[in-house]
C-alpha positions as a Python dict, from the first residue, in 0.01 Angstrom:
ca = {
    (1, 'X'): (0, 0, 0),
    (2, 'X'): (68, -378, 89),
    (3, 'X'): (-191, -628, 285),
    (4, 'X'): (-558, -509, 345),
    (5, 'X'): (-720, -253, 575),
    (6, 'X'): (-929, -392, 896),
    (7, 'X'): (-1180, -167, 1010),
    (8, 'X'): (-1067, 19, 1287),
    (9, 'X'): (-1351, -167, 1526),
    (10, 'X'): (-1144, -513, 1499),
    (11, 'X'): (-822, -371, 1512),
    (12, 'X'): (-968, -215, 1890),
    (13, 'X'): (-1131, -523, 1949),
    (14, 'X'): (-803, -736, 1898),
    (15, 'X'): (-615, -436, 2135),
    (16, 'X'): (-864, -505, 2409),
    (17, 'X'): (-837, -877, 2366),
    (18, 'X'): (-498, -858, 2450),
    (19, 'X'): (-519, -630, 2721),
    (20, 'X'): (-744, -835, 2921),
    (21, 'X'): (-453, -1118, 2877),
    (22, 'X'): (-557, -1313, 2570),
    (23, 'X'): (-313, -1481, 2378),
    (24, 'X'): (-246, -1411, 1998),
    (25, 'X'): (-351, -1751, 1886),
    (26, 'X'): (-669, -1710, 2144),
    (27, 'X'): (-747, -1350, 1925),
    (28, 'X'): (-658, -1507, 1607),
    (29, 'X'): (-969, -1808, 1668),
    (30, 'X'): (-1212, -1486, 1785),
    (31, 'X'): (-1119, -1243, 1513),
    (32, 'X'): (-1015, -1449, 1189),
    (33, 'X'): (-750, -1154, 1201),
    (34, 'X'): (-403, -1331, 1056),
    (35, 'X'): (-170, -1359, 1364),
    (36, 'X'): (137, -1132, 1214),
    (37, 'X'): (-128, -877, 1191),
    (38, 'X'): (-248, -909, 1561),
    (39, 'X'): (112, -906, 1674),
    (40, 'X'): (211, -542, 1499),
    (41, 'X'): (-90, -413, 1661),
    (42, 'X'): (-17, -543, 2004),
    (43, 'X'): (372, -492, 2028),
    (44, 'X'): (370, -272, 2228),
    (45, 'X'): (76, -343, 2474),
    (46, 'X'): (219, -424, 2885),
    (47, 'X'): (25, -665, 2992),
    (48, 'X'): (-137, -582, 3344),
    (49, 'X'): (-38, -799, 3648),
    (50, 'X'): (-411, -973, 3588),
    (51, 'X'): (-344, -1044, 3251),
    (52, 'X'): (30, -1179, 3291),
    (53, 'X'): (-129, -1413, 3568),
    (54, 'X'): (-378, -1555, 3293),
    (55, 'X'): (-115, -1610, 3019),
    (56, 'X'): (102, -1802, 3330),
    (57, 'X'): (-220, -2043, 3424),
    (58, 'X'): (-246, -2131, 3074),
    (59, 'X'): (82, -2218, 2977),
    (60, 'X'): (54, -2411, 3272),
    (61, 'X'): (-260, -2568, 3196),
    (62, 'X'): (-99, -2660, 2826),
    (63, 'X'): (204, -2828, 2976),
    (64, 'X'): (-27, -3024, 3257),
    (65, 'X'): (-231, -3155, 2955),
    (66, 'X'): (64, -3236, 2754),
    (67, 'X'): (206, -3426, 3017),
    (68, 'X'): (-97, -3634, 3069),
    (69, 'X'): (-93, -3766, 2712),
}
């Protein structure tokens, strides 16, 4: 067996992270969970309209600030 076993309560909490629109690096900061990891789990999570709309205003938040510096 490679890597290291999460309890099953992170890998659910990283799953419902997502779901509610987080991004990975947002999950990674929360969880300490490596990013590679949160992204096998979540591969196959479709975002809701809610969450896609959150992702959007941040990425568009990102690029406002970048612009301002």
């Amino acid at each position: 067996m490679r890597g290291y076993n999460h309890p099953i309560s992170v890998k659910e909490k990283c799953l419902n992270l997502r779901k509610r629109g987080f991004s990975y690096n947002q999950i990674v900061k929360t969880t300490q969970i490596p990013k590679t990891t949160v992204q096998n789990w979540a591969f196959d999570i479709n975002l809701s309209v809610e969450a896609k709309k959150r992702v959007k205003d941040r990425i568009a938040q990102g690029i406002i600030k970048g612009n301002q510096s």
